[in-house]
C-alpha positions in Angstrom: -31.7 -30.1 -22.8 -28.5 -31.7 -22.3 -27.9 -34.4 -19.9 -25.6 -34.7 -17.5 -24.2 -37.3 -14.8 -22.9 -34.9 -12.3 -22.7 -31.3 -11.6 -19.0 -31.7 -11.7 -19.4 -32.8 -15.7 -21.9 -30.0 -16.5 -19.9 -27.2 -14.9 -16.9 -28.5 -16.9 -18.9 -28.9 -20.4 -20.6 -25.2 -20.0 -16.9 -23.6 -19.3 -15.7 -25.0 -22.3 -18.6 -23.0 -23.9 -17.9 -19.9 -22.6 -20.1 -19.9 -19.6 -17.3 -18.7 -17.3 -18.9 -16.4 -14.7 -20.7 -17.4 -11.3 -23.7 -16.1 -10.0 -24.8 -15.5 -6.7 -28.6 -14.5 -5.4 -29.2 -11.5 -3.9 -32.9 -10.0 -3.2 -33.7 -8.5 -6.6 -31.2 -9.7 -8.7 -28.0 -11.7 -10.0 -24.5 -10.9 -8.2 -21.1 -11.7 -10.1 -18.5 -10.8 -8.0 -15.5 -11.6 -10.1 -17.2 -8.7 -12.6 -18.2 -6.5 -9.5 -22.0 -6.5 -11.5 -25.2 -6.8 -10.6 -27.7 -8.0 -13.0 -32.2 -7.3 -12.6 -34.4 -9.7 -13.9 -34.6 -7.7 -17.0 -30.9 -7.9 -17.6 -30.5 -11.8 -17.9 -32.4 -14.9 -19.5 -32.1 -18.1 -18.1 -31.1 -20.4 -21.1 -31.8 -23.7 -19.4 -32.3 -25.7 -15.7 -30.3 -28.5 -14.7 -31.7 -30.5 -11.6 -29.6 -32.8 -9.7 -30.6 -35.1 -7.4 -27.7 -35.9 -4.2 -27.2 -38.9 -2.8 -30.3 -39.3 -0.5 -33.9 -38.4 -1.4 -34.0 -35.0 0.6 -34.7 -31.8 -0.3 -31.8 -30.7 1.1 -29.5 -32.3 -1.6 -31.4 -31.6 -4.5 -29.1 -28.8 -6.5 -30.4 -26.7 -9.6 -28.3 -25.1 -11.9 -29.2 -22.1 -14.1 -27.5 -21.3 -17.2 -27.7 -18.1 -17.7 -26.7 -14.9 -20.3 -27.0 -11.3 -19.5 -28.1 -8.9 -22.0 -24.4 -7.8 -22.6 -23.1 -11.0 -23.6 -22.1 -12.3 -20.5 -22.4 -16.2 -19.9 -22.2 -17.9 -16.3 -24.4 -20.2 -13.8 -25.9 -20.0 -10.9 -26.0 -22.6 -8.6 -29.1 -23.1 -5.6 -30.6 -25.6 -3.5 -33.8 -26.7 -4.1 -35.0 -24.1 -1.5 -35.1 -20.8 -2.6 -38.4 -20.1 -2.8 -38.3 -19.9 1.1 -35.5 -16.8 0.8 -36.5 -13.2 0.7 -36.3 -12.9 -3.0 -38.0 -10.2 -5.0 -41.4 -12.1 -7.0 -39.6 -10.6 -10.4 -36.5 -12.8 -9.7 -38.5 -15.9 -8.6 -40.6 -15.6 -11.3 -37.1 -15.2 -13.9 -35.7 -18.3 -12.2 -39.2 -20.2 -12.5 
């Protein structure tokens, strides 16, 4: 796992490695909107998970980003709080993201 100061310096070292594309959450499954795609839990792996801690102690600015690839090649990150597990996602993406 690589280590990084910020979330501005990880973002920039994975785009110079291809991982161009952004994710979004939906219910069951990964949304890119600049591809108009949407990806099941059977259509990506999760290559690593970066935590990040903000600049108190809370939950609230803890950030986690996913690196991800789909099946087809395609390379991006997703970007959460540390609070998803309180959204209505489907168990098969919680337990991808896990």
């Amino acid at each position: 796992m690589r280590n990084y100061d910020n979330l501005v310096e990880a973002l920039n070292d994975l785009k110079s490695k291809g991982y161009n594309y952004d994710f979004n959450l939906l219910d069951n499954c990964l949304r890119c909107e600049k591809l108009d795609k949407d990806f099941s839990p059977v259509e990506f792996n999760v290559e690593e998970v970066i935590h990040f801690e903000g600049d108190d102690s809370s939950a609230d600015s803890r950030s986690i980003l996913y690196v991800i690839e789909t099946s087809s090649g395609i390379k991006g990150t997703l970007l959460t709080t540390n609070s998803i597990y309180h959204n209505n996602l489907s168990k098969e993406l919680i337990a991808k993201l896990r």
